[in-house]
PDB file of N, CA, C and O in Angstrom:
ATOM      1  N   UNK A   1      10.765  44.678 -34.286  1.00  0.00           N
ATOM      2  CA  UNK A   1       9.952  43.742 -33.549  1.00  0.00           C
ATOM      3  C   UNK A   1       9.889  44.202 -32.100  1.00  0.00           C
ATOM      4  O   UNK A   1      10.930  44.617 -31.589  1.00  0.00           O
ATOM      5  N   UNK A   2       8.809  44.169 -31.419  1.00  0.00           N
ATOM      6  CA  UNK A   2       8.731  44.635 -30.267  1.00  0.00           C
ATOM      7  C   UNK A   2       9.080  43.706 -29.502  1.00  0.00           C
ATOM      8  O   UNK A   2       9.012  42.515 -29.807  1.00  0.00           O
ATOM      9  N   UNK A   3       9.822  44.504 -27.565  1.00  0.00           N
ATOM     10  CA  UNK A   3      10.206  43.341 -27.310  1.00  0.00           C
ATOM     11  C   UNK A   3       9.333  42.932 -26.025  1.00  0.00           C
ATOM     12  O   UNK A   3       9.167  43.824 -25.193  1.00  0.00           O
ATOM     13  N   UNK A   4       8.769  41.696 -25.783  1.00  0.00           N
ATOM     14  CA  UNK A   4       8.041  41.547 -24.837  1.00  0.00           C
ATOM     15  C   UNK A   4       8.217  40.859 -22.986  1.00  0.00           C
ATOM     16  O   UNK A   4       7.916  39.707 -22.675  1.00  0.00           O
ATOM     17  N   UNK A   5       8.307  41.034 -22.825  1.00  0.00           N
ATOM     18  CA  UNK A   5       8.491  40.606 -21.286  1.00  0.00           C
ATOM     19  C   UNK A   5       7.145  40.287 -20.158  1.00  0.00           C
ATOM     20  O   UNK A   5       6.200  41.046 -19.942  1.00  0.00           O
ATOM     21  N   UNK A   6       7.331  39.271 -19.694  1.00  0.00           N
ATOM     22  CA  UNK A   6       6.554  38.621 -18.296  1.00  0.00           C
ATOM     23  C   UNK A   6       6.088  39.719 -17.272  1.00  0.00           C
ATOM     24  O   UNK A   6       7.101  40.170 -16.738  1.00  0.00           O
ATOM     25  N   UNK A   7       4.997  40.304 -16.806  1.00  0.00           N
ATOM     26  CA  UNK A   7       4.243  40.783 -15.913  1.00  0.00           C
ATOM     27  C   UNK A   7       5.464  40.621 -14.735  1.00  0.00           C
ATOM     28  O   UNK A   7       6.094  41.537 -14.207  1.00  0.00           O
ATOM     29  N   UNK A   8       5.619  38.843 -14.443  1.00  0.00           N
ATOM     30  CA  UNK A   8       6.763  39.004 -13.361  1.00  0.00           C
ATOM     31  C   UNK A   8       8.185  39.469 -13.440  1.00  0.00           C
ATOM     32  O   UNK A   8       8.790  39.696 -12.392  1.00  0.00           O
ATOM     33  N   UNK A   9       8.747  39.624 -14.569  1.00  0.00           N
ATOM     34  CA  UNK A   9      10.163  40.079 -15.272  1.00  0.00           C
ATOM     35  C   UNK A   9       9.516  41.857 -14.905  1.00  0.00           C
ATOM     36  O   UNK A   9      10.311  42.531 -15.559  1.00  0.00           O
ATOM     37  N   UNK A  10       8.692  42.696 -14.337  1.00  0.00           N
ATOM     38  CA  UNK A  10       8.643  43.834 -13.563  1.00  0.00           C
ATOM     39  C   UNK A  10       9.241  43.925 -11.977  1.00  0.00           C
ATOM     40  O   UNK A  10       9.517  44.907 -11.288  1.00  0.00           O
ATOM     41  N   UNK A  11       9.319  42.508 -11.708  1.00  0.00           N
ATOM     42  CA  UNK A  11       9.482  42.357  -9.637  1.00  0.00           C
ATOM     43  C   UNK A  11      10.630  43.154  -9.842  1.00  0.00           C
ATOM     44  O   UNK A  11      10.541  44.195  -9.191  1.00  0.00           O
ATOM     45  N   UNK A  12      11.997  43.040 -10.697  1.00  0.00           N
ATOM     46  CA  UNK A  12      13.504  43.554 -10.969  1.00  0.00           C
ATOM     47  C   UNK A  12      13.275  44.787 -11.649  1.00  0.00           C
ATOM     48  O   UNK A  12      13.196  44.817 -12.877  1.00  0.00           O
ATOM     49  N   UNK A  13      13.172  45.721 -11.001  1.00  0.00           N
ATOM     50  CA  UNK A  13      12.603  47.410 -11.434  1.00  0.00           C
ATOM     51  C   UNK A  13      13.463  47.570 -12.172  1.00  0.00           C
ATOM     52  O   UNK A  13      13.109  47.789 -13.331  1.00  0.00           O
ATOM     53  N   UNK A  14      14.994  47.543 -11.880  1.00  0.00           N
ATOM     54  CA  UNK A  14      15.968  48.001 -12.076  1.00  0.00           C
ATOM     55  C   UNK A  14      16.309  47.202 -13.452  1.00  0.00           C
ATOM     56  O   UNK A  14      16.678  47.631 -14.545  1.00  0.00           O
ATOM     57  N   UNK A  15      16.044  45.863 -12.986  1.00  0.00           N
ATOM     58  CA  UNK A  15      16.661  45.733 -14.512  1.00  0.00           C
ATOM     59  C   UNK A  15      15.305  46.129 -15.647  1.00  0.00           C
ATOM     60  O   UNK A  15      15.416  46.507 -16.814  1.00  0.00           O
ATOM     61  N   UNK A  16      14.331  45.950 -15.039  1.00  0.00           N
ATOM     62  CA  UNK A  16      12.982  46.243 -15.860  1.00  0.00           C
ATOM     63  C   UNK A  16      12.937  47.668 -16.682  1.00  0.00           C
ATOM     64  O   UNK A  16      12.323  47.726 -17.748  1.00  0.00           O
ATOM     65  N   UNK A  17      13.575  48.745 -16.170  1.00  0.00           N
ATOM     66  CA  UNK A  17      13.611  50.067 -16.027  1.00  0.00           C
ATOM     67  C   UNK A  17      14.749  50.303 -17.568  1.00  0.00           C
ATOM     68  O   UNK A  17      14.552  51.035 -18.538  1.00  0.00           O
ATOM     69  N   UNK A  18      15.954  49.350 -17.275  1.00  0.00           N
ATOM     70  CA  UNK A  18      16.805  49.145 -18.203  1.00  0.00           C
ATOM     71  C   UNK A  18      16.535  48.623 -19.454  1.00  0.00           C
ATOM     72  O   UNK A  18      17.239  48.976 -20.401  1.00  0.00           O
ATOM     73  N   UNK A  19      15.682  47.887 -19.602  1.00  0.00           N
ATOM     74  CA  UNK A  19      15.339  47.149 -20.651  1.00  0.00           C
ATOM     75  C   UNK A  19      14.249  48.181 -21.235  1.00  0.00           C
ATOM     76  O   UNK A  19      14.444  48.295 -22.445  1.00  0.00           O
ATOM     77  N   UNK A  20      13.264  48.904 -20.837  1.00  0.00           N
ATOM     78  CA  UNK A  20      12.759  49.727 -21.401  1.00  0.00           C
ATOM     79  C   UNK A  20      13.140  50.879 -21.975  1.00  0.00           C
ATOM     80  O   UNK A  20      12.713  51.373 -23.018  1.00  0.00           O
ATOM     81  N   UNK A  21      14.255  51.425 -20.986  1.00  0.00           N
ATOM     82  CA  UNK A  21      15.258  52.430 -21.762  1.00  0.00           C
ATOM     83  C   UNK A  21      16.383  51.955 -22.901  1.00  0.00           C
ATOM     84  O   UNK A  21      16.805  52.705 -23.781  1.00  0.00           O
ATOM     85  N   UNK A  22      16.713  50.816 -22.749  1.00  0.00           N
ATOM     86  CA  UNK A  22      17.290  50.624 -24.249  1.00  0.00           C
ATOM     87  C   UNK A  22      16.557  50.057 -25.376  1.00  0.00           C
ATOM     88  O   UNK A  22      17.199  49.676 -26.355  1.00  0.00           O
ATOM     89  N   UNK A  23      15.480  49.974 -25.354  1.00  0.00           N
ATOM     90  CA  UNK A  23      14.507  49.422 -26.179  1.00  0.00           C
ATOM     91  C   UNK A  23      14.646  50.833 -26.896  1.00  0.00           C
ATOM     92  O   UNK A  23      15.079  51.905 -26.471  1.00  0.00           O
ATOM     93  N   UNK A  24      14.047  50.404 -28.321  1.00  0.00           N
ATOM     94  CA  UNK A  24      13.849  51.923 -29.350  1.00  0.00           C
ATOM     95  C   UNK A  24      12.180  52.208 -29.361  1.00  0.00           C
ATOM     96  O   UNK A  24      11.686  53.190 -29.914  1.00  0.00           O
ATOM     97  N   UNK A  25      11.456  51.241 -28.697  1.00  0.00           N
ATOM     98  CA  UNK A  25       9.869  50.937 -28.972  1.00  0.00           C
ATOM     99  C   UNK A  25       9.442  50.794 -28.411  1.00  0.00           C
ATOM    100  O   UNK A  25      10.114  49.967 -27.795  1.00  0.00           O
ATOM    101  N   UNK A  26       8.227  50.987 -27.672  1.00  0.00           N
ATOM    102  CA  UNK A  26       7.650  50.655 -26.488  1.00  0.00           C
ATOM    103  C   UNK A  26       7.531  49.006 -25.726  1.00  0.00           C
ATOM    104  O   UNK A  26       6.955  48.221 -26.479  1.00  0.00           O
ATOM    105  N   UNK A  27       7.853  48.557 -24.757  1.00  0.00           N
ATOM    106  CA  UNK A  27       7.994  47.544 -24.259  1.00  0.00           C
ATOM    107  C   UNK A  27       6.741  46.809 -23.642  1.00  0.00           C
ATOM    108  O   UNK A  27       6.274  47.064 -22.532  1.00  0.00           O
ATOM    109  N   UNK A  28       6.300  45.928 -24.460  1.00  0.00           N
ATOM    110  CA  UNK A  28       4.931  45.040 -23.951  1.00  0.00           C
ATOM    111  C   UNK A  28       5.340  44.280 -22.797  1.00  0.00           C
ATOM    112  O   UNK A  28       6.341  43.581 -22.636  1.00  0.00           O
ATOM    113  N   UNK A  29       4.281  44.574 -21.944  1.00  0.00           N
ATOM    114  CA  UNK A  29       4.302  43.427 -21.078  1.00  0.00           C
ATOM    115  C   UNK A  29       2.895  42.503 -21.112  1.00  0.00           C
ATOM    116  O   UNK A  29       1.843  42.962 -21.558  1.00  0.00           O
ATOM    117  N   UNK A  30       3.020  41.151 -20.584  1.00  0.00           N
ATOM    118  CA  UNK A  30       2.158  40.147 -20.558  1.00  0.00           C
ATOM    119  C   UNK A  30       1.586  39.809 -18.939  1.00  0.00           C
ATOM    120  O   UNK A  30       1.948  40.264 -17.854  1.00  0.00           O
ATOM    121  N   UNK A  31       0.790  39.051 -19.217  1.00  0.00           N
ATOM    122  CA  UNK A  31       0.266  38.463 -17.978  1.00  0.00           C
ATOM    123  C   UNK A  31      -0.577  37.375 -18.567  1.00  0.00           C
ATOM    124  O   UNK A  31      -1.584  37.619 -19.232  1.00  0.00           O
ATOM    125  N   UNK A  32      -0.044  35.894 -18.248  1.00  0.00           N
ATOM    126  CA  UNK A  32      -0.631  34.810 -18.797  1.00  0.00           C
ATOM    127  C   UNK A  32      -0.798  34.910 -20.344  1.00  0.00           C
ATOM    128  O   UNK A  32      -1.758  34.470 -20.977  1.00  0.00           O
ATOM    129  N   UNK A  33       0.217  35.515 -20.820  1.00  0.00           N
ATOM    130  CA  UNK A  33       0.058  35.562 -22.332  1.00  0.00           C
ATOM    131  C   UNK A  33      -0.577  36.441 -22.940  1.00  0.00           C
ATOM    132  O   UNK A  33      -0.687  36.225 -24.147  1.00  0.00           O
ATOM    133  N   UNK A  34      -0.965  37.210 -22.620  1.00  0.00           N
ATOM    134  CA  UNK A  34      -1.907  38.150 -23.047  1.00  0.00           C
ATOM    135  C   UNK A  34      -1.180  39.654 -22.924  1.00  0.00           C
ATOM    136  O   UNK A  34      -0.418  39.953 -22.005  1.00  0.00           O
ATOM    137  N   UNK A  35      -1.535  40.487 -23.954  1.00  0.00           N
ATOM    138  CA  UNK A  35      -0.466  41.625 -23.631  1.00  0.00           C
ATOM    139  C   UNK A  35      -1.172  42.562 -22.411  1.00  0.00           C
ATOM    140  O   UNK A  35      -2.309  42.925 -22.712  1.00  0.00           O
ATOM    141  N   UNK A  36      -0.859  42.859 -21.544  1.00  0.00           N
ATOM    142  CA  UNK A  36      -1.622  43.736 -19.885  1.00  0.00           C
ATOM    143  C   UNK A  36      -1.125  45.445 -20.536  1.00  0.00           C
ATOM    144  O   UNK A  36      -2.075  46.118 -20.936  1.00  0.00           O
ATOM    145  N   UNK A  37      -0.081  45.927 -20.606  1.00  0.00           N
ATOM    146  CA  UNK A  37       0.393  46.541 -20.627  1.00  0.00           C
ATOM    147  C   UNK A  37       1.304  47.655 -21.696  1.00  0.00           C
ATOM    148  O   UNK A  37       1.396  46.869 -22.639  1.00  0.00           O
ATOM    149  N   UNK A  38       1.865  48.635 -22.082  1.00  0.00           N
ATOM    150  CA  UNK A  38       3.107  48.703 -22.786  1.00  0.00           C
ATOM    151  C   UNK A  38       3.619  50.212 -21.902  1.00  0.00           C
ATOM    152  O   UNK A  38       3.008  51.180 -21.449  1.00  0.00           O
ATOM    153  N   UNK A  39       4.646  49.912 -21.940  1.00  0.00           N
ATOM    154  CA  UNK A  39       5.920  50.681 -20.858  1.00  0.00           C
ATOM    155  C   UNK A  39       7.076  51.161 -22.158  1.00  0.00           C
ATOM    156  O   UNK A  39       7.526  50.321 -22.938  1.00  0.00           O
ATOM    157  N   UNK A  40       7.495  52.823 -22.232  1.00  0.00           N
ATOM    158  CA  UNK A  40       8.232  53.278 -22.761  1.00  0.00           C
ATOM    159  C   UNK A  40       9.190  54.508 -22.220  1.00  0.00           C
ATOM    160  O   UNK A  40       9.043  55.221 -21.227  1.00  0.00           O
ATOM    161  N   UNK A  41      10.196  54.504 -23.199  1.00  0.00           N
ATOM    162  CA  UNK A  41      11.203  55.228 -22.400  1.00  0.00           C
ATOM    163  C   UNK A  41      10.673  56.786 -22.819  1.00  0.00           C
ATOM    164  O   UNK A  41      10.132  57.011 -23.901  1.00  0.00           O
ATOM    165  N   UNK A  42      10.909  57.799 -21.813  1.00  0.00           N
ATOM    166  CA  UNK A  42      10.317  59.151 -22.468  1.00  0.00           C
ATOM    167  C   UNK A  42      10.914  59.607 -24.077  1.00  0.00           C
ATOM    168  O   UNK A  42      10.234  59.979 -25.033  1.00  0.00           O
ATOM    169  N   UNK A  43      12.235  59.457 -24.008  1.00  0.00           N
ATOM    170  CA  UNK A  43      12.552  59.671 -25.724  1.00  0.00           C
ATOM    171  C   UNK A  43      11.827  59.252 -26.630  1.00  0.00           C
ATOM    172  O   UNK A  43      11.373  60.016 -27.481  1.00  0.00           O
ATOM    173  N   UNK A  44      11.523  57.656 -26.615  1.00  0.00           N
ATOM    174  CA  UNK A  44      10.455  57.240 -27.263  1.00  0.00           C
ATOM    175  C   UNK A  44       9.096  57.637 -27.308  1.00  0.00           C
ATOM    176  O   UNK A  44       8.640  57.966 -28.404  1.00  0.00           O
ATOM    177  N   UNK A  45       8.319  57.664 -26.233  1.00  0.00           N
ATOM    178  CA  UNK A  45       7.225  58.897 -25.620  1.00  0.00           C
ATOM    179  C   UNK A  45       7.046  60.128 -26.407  1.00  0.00           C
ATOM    180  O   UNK A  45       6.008  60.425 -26.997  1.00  0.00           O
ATOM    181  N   UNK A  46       8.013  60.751 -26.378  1.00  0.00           N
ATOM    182  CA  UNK A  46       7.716  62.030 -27.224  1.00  0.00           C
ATOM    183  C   UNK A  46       8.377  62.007 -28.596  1.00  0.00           C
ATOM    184  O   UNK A  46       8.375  62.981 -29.350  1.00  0.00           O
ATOM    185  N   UNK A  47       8.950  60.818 -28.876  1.00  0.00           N
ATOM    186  CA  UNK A  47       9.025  60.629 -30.590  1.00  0.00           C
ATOM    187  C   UNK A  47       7.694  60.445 -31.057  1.00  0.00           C
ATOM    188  O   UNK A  47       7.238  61.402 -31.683  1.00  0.00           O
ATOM    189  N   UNK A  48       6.990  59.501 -30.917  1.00  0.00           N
ATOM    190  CA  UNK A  48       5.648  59.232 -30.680  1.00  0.00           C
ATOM    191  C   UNK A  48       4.838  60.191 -30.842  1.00  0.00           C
ATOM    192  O   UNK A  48       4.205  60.433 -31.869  1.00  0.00           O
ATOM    193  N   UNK A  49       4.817  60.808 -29.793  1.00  0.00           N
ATOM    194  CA  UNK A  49       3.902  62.309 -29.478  1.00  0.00           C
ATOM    195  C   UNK A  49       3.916  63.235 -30.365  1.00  0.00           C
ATOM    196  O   UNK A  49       2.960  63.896 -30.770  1.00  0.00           O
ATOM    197  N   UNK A  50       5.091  63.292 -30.695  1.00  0.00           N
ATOM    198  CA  UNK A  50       5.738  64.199 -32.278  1.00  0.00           C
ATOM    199  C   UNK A  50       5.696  63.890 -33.369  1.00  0.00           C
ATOM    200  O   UNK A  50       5.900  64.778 -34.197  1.00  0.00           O
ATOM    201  N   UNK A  51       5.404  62.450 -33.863  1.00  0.00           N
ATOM    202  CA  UNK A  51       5.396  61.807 -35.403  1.00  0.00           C
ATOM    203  C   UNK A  51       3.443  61.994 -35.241  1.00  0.00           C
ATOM    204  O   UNK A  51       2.772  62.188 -36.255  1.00  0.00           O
ATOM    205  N   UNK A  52       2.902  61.910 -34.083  1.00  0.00           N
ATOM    206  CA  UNK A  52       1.281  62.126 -33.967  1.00  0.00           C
ATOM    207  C   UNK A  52       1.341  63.619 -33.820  1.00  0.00           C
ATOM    208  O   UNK A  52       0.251  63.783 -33.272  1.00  0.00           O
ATOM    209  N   UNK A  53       1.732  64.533 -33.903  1.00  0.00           N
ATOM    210  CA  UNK A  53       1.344  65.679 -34.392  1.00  0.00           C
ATOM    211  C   UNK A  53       2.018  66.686 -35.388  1.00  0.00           C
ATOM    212  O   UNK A  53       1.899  67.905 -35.515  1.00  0.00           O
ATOM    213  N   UNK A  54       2.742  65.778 -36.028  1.00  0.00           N
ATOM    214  CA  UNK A  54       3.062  65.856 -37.428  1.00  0.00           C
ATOM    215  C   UNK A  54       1.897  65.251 -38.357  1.00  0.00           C
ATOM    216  O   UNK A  54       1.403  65.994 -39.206  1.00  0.00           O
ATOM    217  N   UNK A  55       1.577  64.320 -38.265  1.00  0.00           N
ATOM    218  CA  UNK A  55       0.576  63.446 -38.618  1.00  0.00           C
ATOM    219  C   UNK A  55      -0.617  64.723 -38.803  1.00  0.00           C
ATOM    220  O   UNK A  55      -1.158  64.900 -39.895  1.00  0.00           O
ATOM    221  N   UNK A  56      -0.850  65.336 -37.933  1.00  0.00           N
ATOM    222  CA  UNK A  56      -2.142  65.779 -37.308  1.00  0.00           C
ATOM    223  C   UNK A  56      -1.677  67.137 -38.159  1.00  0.00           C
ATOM    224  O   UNK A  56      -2.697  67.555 -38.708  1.00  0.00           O
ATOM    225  N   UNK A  57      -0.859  67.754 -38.394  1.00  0.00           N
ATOM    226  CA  UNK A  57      -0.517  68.531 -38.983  1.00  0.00           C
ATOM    227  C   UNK A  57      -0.313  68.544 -40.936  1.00  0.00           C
ATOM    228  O   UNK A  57      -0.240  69.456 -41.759  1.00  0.00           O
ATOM    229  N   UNK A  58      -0.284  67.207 -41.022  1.00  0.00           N
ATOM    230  CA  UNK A  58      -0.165  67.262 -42.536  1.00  0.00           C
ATOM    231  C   UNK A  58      -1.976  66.947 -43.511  1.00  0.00           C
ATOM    232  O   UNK A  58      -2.425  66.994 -44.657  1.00  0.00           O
ATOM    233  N   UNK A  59      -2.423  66.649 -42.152  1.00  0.00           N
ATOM    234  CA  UNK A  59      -3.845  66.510 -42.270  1.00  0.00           C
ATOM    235  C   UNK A  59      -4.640  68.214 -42.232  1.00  0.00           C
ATOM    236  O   UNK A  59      -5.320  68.663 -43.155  1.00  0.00           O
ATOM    237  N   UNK A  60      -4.480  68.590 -41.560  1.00  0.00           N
ATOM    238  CA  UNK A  60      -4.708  69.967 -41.762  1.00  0.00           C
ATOM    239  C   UNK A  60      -4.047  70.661 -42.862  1.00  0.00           C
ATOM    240  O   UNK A  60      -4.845  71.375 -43.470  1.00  0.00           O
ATOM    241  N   UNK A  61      -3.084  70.686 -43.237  1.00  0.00           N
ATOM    242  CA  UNK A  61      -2.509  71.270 -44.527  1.00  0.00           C
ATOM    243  C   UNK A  61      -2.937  70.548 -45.369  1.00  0.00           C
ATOM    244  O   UNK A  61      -2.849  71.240 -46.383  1.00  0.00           O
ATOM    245  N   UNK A  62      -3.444  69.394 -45.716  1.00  0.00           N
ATOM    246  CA  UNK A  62      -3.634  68.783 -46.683  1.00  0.00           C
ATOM    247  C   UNK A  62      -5.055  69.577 -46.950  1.00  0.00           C
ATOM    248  O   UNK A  62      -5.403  70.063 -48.026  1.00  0.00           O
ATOM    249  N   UNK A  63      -5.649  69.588 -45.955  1.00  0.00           N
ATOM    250  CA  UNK A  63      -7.479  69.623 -46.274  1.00  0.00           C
ATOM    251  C   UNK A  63      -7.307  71.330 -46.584  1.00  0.00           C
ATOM    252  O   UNK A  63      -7.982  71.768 -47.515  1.00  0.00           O
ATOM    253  N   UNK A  64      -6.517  72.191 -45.906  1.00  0.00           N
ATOM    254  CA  UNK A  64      -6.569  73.152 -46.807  1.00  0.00           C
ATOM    255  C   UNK A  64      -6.186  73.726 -47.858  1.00  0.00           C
ATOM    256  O   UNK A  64      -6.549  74.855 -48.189  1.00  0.00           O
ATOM    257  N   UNK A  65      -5.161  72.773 -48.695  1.00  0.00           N
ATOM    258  CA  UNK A  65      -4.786  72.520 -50.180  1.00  0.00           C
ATOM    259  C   UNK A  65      -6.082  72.435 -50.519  1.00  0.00           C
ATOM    260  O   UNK A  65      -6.676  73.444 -50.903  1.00  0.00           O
ATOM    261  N   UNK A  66      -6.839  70.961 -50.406  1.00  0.00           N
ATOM    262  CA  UNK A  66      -7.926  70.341 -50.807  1.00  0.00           C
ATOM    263  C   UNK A  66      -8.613  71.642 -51.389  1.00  0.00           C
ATOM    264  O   UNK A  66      -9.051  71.882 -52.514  1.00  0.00           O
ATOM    265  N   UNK A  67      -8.556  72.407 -50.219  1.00  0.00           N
ATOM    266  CA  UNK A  67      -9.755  73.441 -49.706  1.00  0.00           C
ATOM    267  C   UNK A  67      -9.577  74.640 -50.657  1.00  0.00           C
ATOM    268  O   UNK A  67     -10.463  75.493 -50.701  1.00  0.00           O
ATOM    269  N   UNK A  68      -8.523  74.740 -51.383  1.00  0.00           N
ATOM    270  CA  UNK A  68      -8.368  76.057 -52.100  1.00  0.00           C
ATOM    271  C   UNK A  68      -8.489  75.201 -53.633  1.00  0.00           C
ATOM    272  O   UNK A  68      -9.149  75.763 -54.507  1.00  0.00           O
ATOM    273  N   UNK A  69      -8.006  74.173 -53.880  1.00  0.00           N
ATOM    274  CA  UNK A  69      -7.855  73.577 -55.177  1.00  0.00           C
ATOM    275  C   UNK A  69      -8.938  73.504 -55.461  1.00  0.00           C
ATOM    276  O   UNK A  69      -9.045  73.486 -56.687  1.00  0.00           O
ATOM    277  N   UNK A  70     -10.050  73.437 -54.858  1.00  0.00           N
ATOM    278  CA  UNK A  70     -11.656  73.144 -54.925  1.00  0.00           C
ATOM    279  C   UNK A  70     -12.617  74.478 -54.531  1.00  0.00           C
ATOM    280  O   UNK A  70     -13.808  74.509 -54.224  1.00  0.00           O
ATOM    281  N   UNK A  71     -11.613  75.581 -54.662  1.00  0.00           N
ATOM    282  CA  UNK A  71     -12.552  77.025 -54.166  1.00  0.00           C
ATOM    283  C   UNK A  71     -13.509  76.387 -53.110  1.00  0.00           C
ATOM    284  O   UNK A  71     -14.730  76.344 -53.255  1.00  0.00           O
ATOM    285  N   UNK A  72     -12.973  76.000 -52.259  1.00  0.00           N
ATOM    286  CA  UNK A  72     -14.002  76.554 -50.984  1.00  0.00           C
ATOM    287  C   UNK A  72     -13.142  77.185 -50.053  1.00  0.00           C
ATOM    288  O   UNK A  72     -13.324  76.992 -48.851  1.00  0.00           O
ATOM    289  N   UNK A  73     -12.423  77.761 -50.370  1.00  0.00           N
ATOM    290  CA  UNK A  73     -11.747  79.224 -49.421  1.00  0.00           C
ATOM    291  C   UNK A  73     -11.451  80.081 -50.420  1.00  0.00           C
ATOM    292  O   UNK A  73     -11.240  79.755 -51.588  1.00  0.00           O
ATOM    293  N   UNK A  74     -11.425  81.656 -49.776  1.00  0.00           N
ATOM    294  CA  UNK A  74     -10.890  82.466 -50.736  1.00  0.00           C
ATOM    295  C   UNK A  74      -9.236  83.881 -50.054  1.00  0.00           C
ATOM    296  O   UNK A  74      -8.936  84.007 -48.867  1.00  0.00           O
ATOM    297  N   UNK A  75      -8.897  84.258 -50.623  1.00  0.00           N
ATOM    298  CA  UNK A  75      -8.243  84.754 -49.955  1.00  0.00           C
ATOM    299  C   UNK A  75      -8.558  86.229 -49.295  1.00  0.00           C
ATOM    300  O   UNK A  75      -9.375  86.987 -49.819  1.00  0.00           O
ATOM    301  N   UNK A  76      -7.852  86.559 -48.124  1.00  0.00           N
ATOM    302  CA  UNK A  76      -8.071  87.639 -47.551  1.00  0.00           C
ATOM    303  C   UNK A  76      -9.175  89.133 -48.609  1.00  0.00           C
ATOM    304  O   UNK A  76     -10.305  89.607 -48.491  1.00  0.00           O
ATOM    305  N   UNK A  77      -7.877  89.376 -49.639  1.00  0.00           N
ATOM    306  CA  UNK A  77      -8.545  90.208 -50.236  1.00  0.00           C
ATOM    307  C   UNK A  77      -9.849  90.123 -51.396  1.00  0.00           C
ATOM    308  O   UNK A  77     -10.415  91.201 -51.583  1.00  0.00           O
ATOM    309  N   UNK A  78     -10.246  89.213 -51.998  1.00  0.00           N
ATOM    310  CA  UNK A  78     -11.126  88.543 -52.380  1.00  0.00           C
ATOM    311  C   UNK A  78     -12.021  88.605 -51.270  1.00  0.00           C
ATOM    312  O   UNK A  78     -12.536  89.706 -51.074  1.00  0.00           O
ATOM    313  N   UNK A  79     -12.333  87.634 -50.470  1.00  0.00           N
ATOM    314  CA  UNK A  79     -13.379  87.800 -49.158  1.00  0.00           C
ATOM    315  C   UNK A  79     -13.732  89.149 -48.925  1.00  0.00           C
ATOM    316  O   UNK A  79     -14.923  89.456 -48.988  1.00  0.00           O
ATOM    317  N   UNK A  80     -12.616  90.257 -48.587  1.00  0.00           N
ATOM    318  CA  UNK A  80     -12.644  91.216 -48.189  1.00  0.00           C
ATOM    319  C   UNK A  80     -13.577  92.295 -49.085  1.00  0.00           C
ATOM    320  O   UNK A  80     -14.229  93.190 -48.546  1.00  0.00           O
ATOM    321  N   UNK A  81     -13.533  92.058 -50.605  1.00  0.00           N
ATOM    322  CA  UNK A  81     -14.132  92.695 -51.781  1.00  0.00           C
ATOM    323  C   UNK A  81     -15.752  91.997 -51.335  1.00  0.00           C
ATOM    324  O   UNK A  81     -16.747  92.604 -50.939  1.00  0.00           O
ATOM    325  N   UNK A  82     -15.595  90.773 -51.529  1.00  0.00           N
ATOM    326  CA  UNK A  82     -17.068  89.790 -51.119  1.00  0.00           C
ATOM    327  C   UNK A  82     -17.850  90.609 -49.795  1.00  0.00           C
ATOM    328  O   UNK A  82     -18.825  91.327 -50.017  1.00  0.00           O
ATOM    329  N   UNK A  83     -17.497  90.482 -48.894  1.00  0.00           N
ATOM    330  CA  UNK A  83     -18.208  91.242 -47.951  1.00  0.00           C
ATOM    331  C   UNK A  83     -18.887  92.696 -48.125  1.00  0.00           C
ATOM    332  O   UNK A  83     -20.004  93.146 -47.868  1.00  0.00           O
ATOM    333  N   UNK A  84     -17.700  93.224 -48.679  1.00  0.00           N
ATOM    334  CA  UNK A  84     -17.506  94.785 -48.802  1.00  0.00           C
ATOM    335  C   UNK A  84     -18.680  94.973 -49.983  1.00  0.00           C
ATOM    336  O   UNK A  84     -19.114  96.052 -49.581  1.00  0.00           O
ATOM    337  N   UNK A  85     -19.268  94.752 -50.834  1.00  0.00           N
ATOM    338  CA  UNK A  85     -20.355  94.110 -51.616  1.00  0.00           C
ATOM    339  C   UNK A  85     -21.461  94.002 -51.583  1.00  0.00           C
ATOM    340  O   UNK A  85     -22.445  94.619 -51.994  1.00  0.00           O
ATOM    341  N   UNK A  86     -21.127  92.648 -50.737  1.00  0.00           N
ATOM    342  CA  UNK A  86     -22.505  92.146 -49.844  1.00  0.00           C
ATOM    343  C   UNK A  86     -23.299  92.842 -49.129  1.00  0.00           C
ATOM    344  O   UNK A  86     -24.511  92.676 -49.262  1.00  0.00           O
ATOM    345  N   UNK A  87     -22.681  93.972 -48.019  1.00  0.00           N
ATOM    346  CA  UNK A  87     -22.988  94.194 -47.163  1.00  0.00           C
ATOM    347  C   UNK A  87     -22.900  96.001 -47.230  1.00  0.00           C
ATOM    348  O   UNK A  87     -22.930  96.682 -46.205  1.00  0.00           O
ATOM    349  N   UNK A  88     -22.816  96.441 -48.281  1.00  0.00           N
ATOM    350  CA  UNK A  88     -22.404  97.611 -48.884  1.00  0.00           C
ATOM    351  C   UNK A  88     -21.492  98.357 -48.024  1.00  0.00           C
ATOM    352  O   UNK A  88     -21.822  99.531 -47.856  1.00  0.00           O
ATOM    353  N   UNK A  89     -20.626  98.045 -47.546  1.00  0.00           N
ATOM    354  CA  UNK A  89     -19.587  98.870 -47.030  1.00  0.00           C
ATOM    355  C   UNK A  89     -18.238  99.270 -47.697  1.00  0.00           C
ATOM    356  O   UNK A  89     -17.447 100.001 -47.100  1.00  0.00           O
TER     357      UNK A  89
END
């Protein structure tokens, strides 16, 4: 559960600063109820940053599974015969 805190619960940097670094999740802040903001500790930051380009990475390997299970790629030497063919060289 994320944890949320008051726009004015920022005036106390220090303790504000603390509460975001022991948080495991990024820390919402409000203003009149409404979320304004979210504040995180860099560990968290680049966990983040890293589970999104893992993400971004299994998407690319996936589509080029896709991509061979469905012959629309071929491999080096195959292509290489294809051209060599094509193009009589």
């Amino acid at each position: 559960m994320p944890i949320c805190v008051s726009i004015g619960d920022m005036k106390d940097t220090a303790a504000f600063a603390e509460t975001v670094h022991a948080a495991q999740a990024p820390v919402i802040v409000t203003k009149n109820g409404k979320k304004t903001l979210a504040s995180m500790s860099p560990e968290v930051y680049e966990g983040l940053r890293l589970e999104a380009a893992r993400a971004q990475l299994y998407d690319i390997v996936d589509k080029g599974i896709s991509d061979i299970e469905s012959e629309r790629s071929r491999n080096a030497k195959t292509l290489t015969a294809v051209l060599r063919k094509q193009y009589g060289l």
